[in-house]
C-alpha positions as CSV (number, residue, x, y, z in Angstrom):
1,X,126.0,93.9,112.2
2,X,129.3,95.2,112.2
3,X,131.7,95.6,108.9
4,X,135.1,96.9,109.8
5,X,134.2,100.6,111.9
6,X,130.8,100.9,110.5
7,X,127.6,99.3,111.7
8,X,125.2,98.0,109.0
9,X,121.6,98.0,109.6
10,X,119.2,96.7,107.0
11,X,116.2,98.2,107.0
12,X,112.1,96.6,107.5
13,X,112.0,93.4,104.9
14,X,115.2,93.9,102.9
15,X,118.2,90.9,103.6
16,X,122.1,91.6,102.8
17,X,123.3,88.6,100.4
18,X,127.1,87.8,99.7
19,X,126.1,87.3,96.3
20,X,127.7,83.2,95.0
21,X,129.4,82.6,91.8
22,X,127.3,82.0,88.9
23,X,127.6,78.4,88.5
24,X,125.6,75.5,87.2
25,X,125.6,73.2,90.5
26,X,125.9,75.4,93.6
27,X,128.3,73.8,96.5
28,X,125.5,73.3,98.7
29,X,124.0,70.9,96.0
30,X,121.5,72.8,94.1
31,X,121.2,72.0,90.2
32,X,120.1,75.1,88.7
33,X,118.9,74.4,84.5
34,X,121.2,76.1,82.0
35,X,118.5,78.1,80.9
36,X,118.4,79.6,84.1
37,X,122.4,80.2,84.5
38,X,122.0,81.7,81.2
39,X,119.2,84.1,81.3
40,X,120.4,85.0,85.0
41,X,117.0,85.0,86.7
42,X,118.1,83.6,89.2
43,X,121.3,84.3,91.9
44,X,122.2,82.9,94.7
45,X,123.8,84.2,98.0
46,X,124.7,83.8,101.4
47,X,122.3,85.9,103.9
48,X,124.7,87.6,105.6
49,X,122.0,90.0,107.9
50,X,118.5,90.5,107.5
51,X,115.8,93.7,108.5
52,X,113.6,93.9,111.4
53,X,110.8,92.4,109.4
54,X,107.3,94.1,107.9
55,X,106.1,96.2,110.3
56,X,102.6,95.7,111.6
57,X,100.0,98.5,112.7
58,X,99.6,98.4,116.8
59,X,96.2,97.1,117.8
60,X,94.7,99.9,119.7
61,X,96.2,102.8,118.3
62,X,94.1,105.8,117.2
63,X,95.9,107.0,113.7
64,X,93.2,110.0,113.8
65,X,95.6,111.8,116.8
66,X,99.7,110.0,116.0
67,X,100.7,113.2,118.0
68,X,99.9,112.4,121.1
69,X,102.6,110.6,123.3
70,X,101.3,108.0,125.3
71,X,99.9,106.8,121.4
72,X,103.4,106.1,120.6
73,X,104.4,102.7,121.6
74,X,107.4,100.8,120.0
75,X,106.9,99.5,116.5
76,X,106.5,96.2,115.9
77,X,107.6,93.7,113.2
78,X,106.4,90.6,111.8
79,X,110.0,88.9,111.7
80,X,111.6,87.4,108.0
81,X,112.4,83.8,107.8
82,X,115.8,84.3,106.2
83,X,118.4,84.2,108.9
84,X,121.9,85.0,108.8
85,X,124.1,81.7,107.4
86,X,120.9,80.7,105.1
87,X,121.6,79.9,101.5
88,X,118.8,81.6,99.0
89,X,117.6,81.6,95.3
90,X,116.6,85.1,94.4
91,X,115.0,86.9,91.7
92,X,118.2,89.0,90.6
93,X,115.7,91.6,88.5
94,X,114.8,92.9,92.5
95,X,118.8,93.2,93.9
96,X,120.4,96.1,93.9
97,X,124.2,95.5,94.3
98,X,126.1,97.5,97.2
99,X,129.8,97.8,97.7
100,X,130.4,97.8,101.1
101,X,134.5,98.4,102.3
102,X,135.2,96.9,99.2
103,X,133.6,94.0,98.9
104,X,130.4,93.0,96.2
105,X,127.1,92.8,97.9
106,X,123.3,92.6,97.1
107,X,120.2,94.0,99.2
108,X,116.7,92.3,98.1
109,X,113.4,92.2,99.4
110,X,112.5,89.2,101.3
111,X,109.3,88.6,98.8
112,X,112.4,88.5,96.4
113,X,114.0,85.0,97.5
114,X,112.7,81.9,96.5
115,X,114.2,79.7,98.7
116,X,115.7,79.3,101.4
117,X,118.2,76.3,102.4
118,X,119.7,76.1,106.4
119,X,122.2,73.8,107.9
120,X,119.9,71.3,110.4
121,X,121.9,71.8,113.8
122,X,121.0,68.4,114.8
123,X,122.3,66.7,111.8
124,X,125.0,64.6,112.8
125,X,127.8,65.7,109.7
């Protein structure tokens, strides 16, 4: 993903959130309790780009000789559900807040997000 002249790559299972206001009802309809606005254990955000994924060991690898080259296929990754444009609930007490060219971001682990909520493309709004 590209932010101004600098290309952001998040890294195995971590997803880049535009973090949303604090607010009690969220605009995409979500009533969160007052004791949860309060305590802030909860946040929510706007996925803006997500990791490869967990990586998964190859089948057939030997990992008693990782040296040798032919033993060295590309890795692979088990791919997150969040997806760029999603809407998530996530444990704030797992983001770490970035600044990137100035504007307020948070990175979390996927196991971090609670849930997720998508536009249906074949609603008819």
């Amino acid at each position: 993903m590209r932010m101004g002249n600098r290309e952001i790559m998040v890294i195995g299972d971590r997803v880049l959130l535009k973090q949303a206001v604090n607010e009690a009802m969220t605009k995409v309809g979500l009533i969160l309790p007052q004791t949860v606005v309060e305590k802030e254990n909860v946040q929510a955000g706007h996925v803006i780009t997500v990791g490869p994924g967990i990586p998964v060991p190859m089948p057939g690898v030997d990992e008693d000789e990782p040296w040798r080259a032919e033993q060295q296929p590309r890795s692979k990754y088990m791919p997150l559900q969040a997806e760029p444009g999603d809407y998530a609930l996530f444990l704030k007490k797992h983001a770490v807040e970035v600044k990137i060219d100035g504007e307020d971001y948070v990175i979390v682990p996927h196991s971090a997000i609670l849930i997720l909520m998508r536009d249906d493309p074949h609603s008819a709004d």
